[in-house]
Chimera marker file (.cmm) of the C-alpha trace (Angstrom):
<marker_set name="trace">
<marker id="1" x="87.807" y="15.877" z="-67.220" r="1" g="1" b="0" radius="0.5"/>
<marker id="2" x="85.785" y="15.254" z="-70.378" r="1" g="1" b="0" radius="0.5"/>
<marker id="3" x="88.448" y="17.316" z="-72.677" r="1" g="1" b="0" radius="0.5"/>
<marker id="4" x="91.229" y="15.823" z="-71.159" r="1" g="1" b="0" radius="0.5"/>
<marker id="5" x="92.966" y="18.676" z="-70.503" r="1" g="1" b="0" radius="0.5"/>
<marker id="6" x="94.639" y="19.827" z="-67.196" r="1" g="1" b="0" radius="0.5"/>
<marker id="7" x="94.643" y="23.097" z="-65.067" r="1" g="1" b="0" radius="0.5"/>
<marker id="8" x="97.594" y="24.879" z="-63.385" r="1" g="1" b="0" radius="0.5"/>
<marker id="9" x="96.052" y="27.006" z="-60.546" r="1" g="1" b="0" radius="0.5"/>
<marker id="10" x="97.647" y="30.033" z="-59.761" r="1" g="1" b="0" radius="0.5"/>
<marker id="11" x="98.536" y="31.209" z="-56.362" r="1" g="1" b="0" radius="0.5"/>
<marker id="12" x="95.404" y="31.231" z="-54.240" r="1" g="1" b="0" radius="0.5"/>
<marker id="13" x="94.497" y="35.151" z="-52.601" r="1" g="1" b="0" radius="0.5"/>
<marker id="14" x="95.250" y="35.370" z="-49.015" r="1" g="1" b="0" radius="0.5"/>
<marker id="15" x="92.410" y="36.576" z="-46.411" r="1" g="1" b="0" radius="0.5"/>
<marker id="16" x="90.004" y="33.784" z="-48.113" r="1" g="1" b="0" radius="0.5"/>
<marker id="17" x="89.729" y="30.279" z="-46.965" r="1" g="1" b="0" radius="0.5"/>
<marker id="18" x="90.917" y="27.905" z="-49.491" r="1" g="1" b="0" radius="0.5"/>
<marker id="19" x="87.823" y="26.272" z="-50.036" r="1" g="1" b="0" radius="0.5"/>
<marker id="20" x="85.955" y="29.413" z="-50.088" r="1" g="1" b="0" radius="0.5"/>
<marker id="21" x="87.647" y="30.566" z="-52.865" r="1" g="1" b="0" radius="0.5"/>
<marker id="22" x="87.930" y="27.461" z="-54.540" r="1" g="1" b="0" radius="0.5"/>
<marker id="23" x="84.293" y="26.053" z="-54.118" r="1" g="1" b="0" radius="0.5"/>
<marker id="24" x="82.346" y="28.888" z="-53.272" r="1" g="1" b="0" radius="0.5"/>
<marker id="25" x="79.729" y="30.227" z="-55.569" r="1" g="1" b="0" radius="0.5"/>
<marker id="26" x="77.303" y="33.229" z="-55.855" r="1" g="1" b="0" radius="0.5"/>
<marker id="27" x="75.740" y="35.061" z="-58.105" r="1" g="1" b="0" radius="0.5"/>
<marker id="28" x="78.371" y="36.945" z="-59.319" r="1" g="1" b="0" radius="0.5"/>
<marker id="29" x="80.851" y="34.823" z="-60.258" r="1" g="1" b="0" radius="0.5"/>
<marker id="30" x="81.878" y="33.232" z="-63.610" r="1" g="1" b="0" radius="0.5"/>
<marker id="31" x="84.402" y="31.499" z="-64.912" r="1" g="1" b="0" radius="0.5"/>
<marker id="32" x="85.888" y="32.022" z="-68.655" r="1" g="1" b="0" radius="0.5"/>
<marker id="33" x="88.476" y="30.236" z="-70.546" r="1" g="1" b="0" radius="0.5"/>
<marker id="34" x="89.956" y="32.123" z="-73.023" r="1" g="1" b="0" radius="0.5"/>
<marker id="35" x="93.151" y="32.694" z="-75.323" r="1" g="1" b="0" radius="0.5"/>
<marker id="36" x="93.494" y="36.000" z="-74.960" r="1" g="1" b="0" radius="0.5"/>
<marker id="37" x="93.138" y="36.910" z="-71.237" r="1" g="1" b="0" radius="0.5"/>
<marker id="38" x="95.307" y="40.612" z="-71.396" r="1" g="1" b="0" radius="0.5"/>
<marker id="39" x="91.772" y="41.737" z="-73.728" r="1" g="1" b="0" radius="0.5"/>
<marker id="40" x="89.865" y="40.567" z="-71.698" r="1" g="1" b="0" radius="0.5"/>
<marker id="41" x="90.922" y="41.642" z="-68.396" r="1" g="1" b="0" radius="0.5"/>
<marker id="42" x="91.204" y="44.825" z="-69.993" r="1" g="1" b="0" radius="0.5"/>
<marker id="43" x="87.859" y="44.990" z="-71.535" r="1" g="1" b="0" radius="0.5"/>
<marker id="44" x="86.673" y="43.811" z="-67.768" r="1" g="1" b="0" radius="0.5"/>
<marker id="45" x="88.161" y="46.766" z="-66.310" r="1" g="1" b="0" radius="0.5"/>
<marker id="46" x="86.641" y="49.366" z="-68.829" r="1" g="1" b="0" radius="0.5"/>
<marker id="47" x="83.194" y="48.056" z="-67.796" r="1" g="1" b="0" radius="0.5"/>
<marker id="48" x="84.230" y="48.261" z="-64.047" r="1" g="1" b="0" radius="0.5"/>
<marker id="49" x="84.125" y="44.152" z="-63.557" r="1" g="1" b="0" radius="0.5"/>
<marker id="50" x="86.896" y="42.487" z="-61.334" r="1" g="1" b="0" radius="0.5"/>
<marker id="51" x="88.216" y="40.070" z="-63.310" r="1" g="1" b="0" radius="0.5"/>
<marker id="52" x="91.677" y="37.491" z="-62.120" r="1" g="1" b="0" radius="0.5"/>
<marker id="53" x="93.135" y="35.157" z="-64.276" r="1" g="1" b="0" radius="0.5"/>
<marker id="54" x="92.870" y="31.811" z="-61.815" r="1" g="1" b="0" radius="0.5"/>
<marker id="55" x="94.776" y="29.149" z="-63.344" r="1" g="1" b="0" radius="0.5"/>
<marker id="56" x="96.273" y="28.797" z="-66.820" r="1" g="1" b="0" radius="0.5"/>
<marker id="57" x="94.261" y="25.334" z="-69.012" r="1" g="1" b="0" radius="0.5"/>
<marker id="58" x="96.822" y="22.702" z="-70.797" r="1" g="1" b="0" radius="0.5"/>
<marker id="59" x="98.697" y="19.150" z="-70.185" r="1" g="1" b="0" radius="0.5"/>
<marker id="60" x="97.098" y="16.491" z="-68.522" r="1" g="1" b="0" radius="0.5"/>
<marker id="61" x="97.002" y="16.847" z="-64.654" r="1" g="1" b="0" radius="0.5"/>
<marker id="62" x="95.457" y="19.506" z="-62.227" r="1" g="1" b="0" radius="0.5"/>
<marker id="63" x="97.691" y="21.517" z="-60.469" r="1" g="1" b="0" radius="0.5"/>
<marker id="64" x="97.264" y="23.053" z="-57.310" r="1" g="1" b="0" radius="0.5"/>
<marker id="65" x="99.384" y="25.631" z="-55.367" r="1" g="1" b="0" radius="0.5"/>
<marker id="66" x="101.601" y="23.890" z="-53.269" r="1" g="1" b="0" radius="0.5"/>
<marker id="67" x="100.325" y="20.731" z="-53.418" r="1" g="1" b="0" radius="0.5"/>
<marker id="68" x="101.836" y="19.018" z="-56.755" r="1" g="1" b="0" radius="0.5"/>
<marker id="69" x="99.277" y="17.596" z="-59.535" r="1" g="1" b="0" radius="0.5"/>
<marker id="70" x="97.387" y="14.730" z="-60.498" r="1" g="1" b="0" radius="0.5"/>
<marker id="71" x="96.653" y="13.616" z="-63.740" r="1" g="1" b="0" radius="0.5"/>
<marker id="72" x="93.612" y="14.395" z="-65.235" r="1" g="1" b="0" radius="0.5"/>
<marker id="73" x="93.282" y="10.526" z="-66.095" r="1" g="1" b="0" radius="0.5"/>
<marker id="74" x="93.298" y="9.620" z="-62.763" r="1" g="1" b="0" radius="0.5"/>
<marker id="75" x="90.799" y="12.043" z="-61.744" r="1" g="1" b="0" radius="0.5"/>
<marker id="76" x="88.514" y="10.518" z="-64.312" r="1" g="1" b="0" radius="0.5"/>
<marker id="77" x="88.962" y="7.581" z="-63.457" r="1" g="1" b="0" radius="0.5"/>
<marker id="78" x="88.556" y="7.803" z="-59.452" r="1" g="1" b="0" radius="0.5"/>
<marker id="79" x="84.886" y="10.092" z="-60.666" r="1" g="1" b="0" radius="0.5"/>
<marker id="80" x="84.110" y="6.556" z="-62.551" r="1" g="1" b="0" radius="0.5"/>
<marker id="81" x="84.839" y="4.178" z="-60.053" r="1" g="1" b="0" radius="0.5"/>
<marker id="82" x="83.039" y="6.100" z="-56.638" r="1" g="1" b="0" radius="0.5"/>
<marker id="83" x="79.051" y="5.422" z="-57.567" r="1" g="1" b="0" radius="0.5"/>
<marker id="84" x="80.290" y="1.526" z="-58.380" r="1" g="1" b="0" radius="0.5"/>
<marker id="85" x="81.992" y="1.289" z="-55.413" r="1" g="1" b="0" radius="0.5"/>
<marker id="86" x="79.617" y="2.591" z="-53.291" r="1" g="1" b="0" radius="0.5"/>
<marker id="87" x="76.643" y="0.938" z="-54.306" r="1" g="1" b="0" radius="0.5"/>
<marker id="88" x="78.329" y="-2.583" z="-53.800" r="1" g="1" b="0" radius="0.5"/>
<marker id="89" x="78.972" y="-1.973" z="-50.024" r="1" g="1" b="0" radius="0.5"/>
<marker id="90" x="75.562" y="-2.738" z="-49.359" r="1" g="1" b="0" radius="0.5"/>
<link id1="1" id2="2" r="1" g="1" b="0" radius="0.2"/>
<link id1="2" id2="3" r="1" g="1" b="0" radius="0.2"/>
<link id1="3" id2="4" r="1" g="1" b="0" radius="0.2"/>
<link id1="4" id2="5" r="1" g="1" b="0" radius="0.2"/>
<link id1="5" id2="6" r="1" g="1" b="0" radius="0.2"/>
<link id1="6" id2="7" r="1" g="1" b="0" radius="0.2"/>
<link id1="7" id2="8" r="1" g="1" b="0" radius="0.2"/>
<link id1="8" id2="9" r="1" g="1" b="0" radius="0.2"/>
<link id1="9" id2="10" r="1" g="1" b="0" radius="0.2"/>
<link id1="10" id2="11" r="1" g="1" b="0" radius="0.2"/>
<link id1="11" id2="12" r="1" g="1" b="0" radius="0.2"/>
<link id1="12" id2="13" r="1" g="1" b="0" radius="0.2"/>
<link id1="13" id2="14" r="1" g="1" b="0" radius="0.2"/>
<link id1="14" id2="15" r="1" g="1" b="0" radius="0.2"/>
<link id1="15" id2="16" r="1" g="1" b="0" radius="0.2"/>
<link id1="16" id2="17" r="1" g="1" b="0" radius="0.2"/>
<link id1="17" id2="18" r="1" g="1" b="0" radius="0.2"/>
<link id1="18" id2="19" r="1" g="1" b="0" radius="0.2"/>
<link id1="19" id2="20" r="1" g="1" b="0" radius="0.2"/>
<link id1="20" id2="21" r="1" g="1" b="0" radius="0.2"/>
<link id1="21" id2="22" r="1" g="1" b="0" radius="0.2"/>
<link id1="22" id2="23" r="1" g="1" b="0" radius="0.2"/>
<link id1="23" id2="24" r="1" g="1" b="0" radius="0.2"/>
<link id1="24" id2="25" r="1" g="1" b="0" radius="0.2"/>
<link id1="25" id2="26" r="1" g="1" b="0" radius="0.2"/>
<link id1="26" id2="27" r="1" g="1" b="0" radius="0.2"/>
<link id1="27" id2="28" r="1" g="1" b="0" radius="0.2"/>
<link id1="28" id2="29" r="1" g="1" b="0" radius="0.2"/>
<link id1="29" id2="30" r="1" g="1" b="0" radius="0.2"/>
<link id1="30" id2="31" r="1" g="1" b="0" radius="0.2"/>
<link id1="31" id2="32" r="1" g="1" b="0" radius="0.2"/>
<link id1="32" id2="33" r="1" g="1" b="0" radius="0.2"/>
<link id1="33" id2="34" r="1" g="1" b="0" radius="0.2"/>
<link id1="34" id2="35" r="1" g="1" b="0" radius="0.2"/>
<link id1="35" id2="36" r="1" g="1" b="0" radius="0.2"/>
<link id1="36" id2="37" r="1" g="1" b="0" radius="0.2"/>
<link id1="37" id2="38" r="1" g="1" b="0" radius="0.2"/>
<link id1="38" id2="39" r="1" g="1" b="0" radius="0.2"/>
<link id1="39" id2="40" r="1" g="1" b="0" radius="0.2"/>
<link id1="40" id2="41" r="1" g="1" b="0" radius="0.2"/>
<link id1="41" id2="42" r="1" g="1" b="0" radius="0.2"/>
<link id1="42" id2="43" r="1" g="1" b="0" radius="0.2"/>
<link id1="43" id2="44" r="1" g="1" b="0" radius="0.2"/>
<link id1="44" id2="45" r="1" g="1" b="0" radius="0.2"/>
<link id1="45" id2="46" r="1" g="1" b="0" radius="0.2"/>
<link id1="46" id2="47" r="1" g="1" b="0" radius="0.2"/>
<link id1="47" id2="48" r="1" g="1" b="0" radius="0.2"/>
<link id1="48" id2="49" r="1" g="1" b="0" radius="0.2"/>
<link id1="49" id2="50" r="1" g="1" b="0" radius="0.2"/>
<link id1="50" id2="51" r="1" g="1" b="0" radius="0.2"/>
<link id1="51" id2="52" r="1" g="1" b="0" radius="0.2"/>
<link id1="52" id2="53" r="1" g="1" b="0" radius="0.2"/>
<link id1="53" id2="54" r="1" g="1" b="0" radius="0.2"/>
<link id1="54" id2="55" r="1" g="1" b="0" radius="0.2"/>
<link id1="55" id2="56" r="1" g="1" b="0" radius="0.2"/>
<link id1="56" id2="57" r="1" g="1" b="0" radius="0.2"/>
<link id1="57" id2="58" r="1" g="1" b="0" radius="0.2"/>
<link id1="58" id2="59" r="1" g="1" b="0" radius="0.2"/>
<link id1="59" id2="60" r="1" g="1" b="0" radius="0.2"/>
<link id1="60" id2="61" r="1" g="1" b="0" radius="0.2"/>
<link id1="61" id2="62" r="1" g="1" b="0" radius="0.2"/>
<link id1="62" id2="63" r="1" g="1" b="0" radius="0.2"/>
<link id1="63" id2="64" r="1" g="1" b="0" radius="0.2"/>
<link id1="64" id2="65" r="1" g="1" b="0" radius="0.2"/>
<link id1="65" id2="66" r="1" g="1" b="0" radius="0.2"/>
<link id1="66" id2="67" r="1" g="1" b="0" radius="0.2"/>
<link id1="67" id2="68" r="1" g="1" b="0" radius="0.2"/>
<link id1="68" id2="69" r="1" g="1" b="0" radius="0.2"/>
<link id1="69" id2="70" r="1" g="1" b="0" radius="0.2"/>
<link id1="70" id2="71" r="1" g="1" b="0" radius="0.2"/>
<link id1="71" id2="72" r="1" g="1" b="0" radius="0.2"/>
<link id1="72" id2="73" r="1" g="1" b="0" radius="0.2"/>
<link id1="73" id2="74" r="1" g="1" b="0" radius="0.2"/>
<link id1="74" id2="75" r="1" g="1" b="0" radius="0.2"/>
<link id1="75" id2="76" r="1" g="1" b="0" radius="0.2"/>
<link id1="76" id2="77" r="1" g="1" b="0" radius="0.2"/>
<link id1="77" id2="78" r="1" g="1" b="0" radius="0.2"/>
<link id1="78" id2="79" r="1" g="1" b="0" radius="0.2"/>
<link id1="79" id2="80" r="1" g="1" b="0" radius="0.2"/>
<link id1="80" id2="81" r="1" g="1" b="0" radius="0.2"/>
<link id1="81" id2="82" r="1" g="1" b="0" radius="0.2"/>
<link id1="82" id2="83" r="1" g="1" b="0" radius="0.2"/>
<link id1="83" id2="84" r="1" g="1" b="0" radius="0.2"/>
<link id1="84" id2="85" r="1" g="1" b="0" radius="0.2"/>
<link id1="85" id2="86" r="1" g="1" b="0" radius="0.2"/>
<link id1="86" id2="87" r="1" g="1" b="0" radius="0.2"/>
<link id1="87" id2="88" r="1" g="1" b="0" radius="0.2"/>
<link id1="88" id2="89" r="1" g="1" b="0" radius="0.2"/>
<link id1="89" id2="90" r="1" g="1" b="0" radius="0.2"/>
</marker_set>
């Protein structure tokens, strides 16, 4: 949210639960943003890694498969507004 920049998720694998795949985290798993993902998938499979490309980075909204986008200013600006909000319902 910081950059400004939006997200376009690609089709989510089947077999996982969405939010396993989407939140989960071990030891094992990183995410990398680069420009040229063909290299590096390539140089991934040399070394024996699995490696996906998950989404692709550019506009302004996040994207998610099959469930439209919202801008990345909104986002921001809902992240912003929650701890405010919150504290004055006491």
């Amino acid at each position: 949210m910081a950059s400004g920049r939006g997200v376009r998720l690609n089709p989510l694998p089947s077999g996982l639960p969405t939010h396993a795949y989407l939140f989960g985290e071990d030891q094992g798993r990183y995410l990398i943003e680069t420009r040229e993902p063909d290299a590096l998938l390539e140089r991934a499979l040399a070394a024996g890694i699995v490696a996906r490309v998950i989404a692709v980075v550019g506009g302004g909204s996040l994207t998610l498969p099959g469930a439209g986008a919202i801008s990345v200013t909104a986002l921001k600006a809902m992240n912003e507004a929650w701890l405010p909000s919150y504290m004055a319902q006491g």
